[in-house]
Backbone as JSON Lines, residues from 0, in Angstrom:
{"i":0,"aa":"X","n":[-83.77,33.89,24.65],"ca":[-83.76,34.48,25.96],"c":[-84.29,33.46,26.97]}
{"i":1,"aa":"X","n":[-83.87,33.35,28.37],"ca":[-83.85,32.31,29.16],"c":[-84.64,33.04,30.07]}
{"i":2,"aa":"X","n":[-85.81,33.56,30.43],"ca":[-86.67,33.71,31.5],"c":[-87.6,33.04,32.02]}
{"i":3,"aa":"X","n":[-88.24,33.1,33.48],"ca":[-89.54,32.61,33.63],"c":[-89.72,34.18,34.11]}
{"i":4,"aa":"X","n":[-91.22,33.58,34.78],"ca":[-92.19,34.86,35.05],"c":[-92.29,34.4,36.82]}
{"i":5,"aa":"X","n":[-92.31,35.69,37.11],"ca":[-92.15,35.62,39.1],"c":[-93.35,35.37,39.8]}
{"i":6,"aa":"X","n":[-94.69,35.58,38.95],"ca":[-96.0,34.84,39.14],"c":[-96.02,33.29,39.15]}
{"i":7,"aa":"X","n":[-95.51,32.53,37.58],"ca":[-95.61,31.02,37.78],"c":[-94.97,30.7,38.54]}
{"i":8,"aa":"X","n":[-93.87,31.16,39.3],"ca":[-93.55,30.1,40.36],"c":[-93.93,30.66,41.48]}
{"i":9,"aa":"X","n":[-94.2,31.74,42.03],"ca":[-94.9,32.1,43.15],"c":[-96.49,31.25,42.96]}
{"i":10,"aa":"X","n":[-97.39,30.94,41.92],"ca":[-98.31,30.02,42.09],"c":[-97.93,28.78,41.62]}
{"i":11,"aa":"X","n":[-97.01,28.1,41.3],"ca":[-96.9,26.82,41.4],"c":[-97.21,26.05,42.39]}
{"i":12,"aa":"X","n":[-97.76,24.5,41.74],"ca":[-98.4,24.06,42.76],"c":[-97.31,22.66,42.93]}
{"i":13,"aa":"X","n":[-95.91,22.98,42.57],"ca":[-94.95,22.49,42.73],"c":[-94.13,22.88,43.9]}
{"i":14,"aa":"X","n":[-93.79,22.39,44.98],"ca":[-92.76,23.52,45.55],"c":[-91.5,23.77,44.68]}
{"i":15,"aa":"X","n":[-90.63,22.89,44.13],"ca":[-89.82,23.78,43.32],"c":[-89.68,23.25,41.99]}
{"i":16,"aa":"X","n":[-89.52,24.28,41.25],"ca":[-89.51,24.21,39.73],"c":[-87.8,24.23,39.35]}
{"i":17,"aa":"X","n":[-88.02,23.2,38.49],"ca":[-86.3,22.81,37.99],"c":[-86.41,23.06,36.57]}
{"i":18,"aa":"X","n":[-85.57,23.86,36.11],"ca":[-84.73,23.69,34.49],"c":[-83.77,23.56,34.2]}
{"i":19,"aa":"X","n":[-83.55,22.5,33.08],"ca":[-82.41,22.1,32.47],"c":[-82.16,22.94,31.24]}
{"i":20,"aa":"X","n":[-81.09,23.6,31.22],"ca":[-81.51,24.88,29.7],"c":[-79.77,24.97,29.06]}
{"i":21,"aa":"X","n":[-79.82,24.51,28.27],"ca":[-78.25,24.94,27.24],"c":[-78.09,26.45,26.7]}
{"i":22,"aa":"X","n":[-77.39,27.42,27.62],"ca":[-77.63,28.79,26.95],"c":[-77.2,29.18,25.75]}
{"i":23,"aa":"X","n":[-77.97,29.66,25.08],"ca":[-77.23,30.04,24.19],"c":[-76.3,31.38,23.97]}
{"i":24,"aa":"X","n":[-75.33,32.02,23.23],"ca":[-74.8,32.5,23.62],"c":[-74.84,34.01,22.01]}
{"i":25,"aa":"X","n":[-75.2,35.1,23.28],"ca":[-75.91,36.15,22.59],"c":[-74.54,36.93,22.62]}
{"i":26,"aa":"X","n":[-74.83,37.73,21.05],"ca":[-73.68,38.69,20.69],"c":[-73.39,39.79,21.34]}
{"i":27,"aa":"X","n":[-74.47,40.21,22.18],"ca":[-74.45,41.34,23.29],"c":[-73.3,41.43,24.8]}
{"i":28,"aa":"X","n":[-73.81,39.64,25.06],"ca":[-72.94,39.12,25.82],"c":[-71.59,39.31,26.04]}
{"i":29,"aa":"X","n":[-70.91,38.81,24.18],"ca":[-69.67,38.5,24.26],"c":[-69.48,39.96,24.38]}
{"i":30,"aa":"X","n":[-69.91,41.13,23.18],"ca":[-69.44,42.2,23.49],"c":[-69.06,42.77,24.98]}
{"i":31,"aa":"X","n":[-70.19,42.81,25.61],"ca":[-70.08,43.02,27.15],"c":[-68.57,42.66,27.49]}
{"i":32,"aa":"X","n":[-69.22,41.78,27.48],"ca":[-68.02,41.06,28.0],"c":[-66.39,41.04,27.36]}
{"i":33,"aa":"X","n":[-66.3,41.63,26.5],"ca":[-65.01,41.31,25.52],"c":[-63.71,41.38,25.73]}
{"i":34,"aa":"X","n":[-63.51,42.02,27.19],"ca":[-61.66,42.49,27.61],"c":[-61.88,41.38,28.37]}
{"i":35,"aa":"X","n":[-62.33,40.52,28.78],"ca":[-62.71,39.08,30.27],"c":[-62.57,37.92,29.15]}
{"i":36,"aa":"X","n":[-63.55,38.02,27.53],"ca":[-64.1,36.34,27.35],"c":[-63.85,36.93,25.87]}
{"i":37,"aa":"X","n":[-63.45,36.03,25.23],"ca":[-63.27,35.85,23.53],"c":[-64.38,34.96,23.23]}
{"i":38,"aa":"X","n":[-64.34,33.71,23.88],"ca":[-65.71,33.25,23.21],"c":[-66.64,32.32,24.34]}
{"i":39,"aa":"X","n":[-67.68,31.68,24.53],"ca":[-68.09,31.1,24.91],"c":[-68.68,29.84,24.18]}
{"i":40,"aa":"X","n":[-67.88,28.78,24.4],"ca":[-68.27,28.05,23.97],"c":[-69.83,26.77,23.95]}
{"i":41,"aa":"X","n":[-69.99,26.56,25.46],"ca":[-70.92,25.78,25.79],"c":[-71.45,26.52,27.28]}
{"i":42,"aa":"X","n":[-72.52,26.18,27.83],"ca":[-72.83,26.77,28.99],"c":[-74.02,25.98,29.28]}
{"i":43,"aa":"X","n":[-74.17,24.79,30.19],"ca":[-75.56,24.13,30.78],"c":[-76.06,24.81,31.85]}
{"i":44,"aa":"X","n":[-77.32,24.95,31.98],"ca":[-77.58,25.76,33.62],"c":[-78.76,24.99,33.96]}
{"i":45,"aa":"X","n":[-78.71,24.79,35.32],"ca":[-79.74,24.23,36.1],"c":[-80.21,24.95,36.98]}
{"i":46,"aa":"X","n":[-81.44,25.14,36.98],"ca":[-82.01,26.11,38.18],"c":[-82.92,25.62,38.99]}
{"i":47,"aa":"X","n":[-83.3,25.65,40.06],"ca":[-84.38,25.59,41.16],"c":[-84.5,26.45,41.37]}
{"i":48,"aa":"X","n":[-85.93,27.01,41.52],"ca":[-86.57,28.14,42.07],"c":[-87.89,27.55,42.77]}
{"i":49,"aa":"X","n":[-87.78,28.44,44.01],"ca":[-89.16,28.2,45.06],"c":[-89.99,29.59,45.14]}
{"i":50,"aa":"X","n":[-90.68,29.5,45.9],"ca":[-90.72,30.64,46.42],"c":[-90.94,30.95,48.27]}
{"i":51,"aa":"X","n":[-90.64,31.56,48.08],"ca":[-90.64,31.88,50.21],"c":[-90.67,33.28,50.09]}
{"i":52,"aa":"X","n":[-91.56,33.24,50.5],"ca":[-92.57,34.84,51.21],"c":[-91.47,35.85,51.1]}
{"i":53,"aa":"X","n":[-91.5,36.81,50.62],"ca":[-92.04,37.81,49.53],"c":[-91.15,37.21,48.53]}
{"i":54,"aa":"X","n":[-90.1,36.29,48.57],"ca":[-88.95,36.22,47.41],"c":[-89.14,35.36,46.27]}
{"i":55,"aa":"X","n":[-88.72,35.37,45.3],"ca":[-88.47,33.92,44.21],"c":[-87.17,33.66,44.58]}
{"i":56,"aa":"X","n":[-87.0,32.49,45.34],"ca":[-85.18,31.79,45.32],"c":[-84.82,31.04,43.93]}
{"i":57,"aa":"X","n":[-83.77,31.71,43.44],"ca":[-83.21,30.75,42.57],"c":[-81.69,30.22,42.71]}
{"i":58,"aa":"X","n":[-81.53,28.92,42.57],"ca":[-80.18,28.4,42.54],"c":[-79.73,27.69,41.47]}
{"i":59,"aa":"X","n":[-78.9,28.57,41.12],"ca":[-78.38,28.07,39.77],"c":[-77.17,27.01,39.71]}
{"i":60,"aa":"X","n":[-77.05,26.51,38.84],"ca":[-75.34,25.55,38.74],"c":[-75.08,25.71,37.48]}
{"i":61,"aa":"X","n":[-74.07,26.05,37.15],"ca":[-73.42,26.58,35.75],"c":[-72.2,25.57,35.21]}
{"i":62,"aa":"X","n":[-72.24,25.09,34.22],"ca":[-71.3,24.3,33.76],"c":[-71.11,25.1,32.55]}
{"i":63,"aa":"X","n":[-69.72,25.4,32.48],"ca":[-68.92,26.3,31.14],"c":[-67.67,26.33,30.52]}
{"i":64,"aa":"X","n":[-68.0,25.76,29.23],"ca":[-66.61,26.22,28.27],"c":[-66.37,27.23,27.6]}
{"i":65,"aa":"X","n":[-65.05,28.32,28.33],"ca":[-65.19,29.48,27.76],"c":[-63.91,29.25,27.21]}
{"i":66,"aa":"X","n":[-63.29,30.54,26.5],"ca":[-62.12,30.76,26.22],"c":[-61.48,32.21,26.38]}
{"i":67,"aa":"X","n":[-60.65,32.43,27.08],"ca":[-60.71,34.12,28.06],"c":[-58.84,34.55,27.17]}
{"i":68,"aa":"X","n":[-58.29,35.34,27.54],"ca":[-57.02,35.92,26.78],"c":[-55.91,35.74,28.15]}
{"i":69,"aa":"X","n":[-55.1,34.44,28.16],"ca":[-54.35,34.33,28.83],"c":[-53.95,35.72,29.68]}
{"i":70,"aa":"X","n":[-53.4,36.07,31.08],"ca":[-52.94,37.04,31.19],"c":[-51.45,37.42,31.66]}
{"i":71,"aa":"X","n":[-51.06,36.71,30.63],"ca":[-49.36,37.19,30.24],"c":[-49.45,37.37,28.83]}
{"i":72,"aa":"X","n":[-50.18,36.68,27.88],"ca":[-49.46,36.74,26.62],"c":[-51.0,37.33,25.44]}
{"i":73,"aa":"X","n":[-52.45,37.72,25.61],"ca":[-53.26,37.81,25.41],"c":[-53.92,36.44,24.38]}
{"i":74,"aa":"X","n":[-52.85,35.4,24.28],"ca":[-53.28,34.32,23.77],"c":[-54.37,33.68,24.18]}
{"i":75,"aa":"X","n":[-55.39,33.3,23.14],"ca":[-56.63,32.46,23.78],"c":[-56.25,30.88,24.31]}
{"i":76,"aa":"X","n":[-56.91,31.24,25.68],"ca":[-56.69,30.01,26.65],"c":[-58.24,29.29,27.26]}
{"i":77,"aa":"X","n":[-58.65,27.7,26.82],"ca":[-59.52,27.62,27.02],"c":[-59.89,27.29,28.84]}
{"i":78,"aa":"X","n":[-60.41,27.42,29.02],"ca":[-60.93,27.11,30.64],"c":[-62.49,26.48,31.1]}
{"i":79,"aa":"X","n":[-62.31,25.9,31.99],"ca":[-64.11,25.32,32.51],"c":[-64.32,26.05,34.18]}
{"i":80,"aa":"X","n":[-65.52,26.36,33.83],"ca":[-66.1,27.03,34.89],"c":[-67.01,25.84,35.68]}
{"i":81,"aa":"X","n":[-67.59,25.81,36.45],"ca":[-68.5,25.12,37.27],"c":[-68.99,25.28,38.56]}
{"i":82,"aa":"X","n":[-69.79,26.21,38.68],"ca":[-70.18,26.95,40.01],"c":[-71.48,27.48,40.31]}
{"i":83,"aa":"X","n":[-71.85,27.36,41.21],"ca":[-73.39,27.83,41.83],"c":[-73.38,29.1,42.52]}
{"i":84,"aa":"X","n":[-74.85,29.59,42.29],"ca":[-75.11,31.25,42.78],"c":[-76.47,30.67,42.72]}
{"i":85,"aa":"X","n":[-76.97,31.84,44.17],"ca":[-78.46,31.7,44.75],"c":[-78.84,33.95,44.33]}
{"i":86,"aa":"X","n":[-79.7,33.78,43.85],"ca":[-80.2,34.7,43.81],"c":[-81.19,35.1,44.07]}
{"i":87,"aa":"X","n":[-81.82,36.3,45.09],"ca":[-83.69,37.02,45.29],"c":[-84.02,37.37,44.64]}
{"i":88,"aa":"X","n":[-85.16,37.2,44.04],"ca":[-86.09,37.92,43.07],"c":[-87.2,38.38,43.91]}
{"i":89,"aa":"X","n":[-87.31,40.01,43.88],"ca":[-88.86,40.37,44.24],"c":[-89.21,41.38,43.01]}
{"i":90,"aa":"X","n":[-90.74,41.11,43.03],"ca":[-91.3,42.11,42.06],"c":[-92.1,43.44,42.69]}
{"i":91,"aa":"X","n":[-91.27,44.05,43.47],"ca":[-91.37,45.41,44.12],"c":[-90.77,45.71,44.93]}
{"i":92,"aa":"X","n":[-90.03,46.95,44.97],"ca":[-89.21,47.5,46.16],"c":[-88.98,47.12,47.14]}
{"i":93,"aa":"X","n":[-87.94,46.35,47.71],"ca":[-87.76,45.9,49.18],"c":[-88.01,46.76,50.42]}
{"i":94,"aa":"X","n":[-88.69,46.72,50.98],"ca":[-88.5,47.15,52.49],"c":[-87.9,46.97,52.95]}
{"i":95,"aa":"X","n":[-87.93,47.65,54.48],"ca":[-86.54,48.06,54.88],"c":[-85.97,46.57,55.73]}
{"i":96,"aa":"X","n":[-86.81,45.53,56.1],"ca":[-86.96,44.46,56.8],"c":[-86.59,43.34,55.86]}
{"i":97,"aa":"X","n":[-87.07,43.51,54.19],"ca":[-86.8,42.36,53.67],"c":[-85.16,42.52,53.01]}
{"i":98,"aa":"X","n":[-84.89,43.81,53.27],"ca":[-83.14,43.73,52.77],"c":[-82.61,43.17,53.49]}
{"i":99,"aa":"X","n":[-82.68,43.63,54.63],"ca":[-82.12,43.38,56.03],"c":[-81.84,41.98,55.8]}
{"i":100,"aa":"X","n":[-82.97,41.28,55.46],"ca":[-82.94,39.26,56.09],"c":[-82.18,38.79,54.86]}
{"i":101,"aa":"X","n":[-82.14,39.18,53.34],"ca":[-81.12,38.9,52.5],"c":[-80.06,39.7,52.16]}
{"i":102,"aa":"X","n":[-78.72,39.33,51.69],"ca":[-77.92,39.94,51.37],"c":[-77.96,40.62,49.9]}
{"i":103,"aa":"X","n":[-78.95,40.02,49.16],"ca":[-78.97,40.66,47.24],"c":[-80.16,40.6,46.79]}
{"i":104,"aa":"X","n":[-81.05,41.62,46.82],"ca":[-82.59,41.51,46.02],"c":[-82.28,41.76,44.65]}
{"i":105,"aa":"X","n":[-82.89,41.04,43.4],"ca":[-83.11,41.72,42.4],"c":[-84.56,42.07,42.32]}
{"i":106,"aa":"X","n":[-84.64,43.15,41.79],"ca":[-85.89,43.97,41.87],"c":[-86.51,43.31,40.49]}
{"i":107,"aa":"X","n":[-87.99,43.07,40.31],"ca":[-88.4,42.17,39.08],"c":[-89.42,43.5,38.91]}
{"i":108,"aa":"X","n":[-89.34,44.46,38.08],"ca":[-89.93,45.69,37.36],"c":[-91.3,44.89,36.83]}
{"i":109,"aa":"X","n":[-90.71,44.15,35.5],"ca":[-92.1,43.97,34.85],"c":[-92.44,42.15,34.79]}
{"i":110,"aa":"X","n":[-92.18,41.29,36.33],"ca":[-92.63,40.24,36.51],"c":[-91.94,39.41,35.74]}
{"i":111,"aa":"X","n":[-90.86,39.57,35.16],"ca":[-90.28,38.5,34.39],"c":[-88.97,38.13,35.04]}
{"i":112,"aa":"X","n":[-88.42,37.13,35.13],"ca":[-87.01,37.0,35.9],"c":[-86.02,36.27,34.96]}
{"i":113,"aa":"X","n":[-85.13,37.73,34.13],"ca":[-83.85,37.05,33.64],"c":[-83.0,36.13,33.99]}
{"i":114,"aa":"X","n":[-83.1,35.26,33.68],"ca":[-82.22,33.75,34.04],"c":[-80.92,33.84,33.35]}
{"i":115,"aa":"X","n":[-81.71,34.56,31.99],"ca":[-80.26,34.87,30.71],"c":[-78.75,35.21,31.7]}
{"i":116,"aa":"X","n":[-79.49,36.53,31.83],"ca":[-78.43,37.57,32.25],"c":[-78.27,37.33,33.71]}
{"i":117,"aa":"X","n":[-78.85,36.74,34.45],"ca":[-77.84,36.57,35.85],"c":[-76.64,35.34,35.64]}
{"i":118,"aa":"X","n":[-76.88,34.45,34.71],"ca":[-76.04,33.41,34.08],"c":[-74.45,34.37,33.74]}
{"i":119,"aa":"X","n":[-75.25,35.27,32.43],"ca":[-73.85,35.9,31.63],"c":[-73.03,36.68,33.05]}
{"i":120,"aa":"X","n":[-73.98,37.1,34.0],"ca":[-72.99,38.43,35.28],"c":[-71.86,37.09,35.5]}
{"i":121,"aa":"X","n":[-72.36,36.15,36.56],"ca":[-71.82,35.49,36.86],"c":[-70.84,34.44,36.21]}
{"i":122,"aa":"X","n":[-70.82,34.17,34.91],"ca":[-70.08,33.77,34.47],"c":[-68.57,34.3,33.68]}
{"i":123,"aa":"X","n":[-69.1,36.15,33.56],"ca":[-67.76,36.84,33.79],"c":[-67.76,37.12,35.38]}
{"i":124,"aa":"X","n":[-68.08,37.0,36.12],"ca":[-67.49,37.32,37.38],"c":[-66.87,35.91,38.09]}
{"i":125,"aa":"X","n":[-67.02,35.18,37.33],"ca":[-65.89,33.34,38.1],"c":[-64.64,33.17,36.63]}
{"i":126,"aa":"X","n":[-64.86,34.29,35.81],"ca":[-63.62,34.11,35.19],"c":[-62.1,34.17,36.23]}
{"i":127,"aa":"X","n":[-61.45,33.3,36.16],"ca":[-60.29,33.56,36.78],"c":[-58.95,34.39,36.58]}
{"i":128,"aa":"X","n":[-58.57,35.04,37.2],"ca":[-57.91,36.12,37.36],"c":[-56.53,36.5,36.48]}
{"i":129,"aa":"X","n":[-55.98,34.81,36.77],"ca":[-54.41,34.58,36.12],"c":[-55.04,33.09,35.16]}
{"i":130,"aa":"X","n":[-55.22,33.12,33.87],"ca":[-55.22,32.85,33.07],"c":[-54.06,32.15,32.12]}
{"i":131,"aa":"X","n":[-53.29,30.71,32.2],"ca":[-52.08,30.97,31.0],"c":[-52.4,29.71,30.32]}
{"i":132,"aa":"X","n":[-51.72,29.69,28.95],"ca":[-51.42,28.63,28.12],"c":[-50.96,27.21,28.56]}
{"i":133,"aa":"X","n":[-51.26,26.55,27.92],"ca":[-50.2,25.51,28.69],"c":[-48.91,25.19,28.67]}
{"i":134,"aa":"X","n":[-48.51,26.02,27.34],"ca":[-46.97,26.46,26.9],"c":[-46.45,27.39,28.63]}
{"i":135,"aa":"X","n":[-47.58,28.73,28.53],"ca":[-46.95,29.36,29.79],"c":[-46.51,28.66,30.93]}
{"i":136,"aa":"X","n":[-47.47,27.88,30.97],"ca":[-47.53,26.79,32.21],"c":[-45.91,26.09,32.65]}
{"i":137,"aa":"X","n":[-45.88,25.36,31.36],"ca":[-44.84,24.59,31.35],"c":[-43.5,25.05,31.42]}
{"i":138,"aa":"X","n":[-43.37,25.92,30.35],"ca":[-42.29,26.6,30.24],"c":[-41.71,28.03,30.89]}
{"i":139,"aa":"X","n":[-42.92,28.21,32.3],"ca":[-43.01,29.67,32.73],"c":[-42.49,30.45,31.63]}
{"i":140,"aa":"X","n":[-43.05,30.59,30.66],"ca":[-42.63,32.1,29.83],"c":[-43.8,33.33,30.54]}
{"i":141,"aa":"X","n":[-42.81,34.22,30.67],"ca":[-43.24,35.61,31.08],"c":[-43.21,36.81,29.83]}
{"i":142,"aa":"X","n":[-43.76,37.76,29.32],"ca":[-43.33,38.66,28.48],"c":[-41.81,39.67,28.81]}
{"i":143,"aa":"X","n":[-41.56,40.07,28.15],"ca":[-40.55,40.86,28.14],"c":[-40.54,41.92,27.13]}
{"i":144,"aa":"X","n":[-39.32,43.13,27.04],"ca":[-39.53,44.2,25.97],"c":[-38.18,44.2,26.1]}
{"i":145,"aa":"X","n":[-37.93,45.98,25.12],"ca":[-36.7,46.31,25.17],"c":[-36.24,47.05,26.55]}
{"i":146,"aa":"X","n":[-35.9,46.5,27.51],"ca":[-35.12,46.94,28.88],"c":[-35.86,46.3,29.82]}
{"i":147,"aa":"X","n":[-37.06,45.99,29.37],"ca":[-37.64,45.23,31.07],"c":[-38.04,43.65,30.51]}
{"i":148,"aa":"X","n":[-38.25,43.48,32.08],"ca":[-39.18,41.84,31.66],"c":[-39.52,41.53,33.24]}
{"i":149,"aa":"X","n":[-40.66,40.94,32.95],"ca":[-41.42,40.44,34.05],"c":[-40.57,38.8,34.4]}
{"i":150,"aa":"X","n":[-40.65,38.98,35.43],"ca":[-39.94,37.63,36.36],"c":[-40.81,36.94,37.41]}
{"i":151,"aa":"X","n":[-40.4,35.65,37.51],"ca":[-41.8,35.2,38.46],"c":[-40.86,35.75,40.16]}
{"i":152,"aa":"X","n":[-41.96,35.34,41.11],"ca":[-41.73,35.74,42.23],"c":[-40.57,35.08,43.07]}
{"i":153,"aa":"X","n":[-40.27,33.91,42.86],"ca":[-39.58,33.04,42.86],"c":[-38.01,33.92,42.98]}
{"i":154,"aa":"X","n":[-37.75,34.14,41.59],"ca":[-36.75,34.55,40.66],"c":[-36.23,36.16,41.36]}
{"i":155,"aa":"X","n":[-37.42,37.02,41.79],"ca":[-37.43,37.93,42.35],"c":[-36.58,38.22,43.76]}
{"i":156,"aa":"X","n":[-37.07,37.44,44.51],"ca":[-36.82,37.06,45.77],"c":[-35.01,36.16,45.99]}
{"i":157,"aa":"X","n":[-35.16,35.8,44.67],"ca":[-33.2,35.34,44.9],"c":[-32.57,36.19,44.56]}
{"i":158,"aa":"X","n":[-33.36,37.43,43.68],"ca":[-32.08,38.84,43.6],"c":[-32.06,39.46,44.57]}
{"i":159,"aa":"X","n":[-33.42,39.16,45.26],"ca":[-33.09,40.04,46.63],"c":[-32.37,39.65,47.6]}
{"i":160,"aa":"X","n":[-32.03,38.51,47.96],"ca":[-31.28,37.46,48.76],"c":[-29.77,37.91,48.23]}
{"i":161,"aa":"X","n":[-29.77,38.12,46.93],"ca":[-28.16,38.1,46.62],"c":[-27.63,39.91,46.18]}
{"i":162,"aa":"X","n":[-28.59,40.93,46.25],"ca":[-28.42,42.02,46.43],"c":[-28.09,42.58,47.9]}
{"i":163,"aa":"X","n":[-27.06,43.56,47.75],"ca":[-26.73,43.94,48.85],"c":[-27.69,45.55,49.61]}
{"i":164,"aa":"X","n":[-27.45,45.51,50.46],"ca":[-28.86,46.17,51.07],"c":[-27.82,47.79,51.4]}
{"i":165,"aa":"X","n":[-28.74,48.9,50.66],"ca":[-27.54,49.74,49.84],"c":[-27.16,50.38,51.07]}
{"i":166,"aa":"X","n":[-28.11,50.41,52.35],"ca":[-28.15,50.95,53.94],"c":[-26.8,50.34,54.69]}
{"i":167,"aa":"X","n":[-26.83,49.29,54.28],"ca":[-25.4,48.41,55.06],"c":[-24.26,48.87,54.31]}
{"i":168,"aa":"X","n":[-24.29,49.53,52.75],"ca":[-22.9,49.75,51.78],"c":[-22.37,50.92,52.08]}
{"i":169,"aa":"X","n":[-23.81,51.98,52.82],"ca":[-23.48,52.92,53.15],"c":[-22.29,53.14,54.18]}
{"i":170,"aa":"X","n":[-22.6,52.27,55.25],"ca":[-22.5,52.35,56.59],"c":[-20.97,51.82,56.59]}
{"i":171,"aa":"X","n":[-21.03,50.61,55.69],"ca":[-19.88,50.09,55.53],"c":[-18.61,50.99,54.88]}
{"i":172,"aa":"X","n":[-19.03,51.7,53.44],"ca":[-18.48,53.05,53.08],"c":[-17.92,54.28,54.54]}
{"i":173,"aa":"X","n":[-18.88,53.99,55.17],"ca":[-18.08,55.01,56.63],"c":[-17.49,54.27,57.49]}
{"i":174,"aa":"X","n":[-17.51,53.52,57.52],"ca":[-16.34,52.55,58.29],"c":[-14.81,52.18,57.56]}
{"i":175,"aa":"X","n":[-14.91,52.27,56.15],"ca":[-13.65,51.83,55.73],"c":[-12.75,53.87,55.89]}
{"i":176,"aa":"X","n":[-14.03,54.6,55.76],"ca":[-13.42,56.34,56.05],"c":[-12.91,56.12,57.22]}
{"i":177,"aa":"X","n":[-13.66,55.96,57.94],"ca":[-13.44,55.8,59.69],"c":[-12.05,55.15,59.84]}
{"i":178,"aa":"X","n":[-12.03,54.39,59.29],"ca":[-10.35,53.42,59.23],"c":[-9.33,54.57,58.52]}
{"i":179,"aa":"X","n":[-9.34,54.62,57.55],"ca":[-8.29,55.49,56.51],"c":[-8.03,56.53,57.6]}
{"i":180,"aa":"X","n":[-8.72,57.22,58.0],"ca":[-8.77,58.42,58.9],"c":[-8.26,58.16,60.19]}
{"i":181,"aa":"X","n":[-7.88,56.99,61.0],"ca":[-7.01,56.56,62.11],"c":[-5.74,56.34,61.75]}
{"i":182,"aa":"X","n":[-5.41,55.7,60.41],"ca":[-3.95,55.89,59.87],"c":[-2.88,56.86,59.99]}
């Protein structure tokens, strides 16, 4: 488990405290996490934390090798993450003044500040959205079944270009009446 305590760095006689920490990666996690991430492979985190009146600031930087379920084909596709998040720590109820001046308190109950688990939020929440192989990549393969199949947007947009617009077939249908009927 990756914590400090919201006392040592509120009395540090450092202004800011840095860790270098290789997470390790807890079975709770992956579960959590299991329709987003198949596995996690590596994860470095660096943190600074200060403190500034009433808060603990922490800023994290996350370096990550995960492996998430492509989302066309549920094939495992590996990916790297690499991204920073600042987070508040107070250890008691915000007032109504100290919400106000930040946008995200975490509330610290019993003085300890999970490092673990603001790591694991954020590292399923920078999973990316569209996910593919490098087969998908290359070869745009899309899935398909019996009667349908997914098409890229591309592909979409030239049936619509070469479909006729059924409002004009109509109209056109009463114009060739309109003719027959002057004969």
């Amino acid at each position: 488990m990756f914590t400090i305590s919201f006392d040592s760095i509120k009395n540090s006689k450092q202004p800011l405290v840095h860790l270098d920490h290789d997470l390790a990666v807890r079975p709770e996690f992956l579960e959590r996490g299991h329709e987003l991430l198949l596995d996690l492979k590596s994860a470095q985190v660096e943190v600074d934390a200060f403190y500034q009146e009433p808060f603990v600031v922490a800023n994290y930087h996350v370096s990550a090798d995960l492996v998430v379920p492509s989302s066309r084909s549920l094939a495992p596709v590996a990916i790297h993450e690499d991204f920073t998040f600042t987070e508040n720590y107070l250890d008691r109820k915000a007032s109504a003044e100290e919400a106000e001046e930040v946008d995200f308190i975490v509330q610290i109950p019993d003085g300890q500040i999970d490092l673990q688990e603001a790591v694991e939020d954020n590292i399923l929440l920078h999973i990316p959205t569209t996910g593919l192989t490098p087969e998908e990549k290359s070869k745009n393969i899309f899935p398909a079944g019996q009667g349908w199949e997914v098409i890229s947007e591309a592909e979409f947009e030239s049936e619509q270009e070469h479909k006729p617009n059924p409002a004009f077939a109509k109209l056109k249908d009463l114009l060739k009446n309109e003719d027959q009927g002057d004969d």
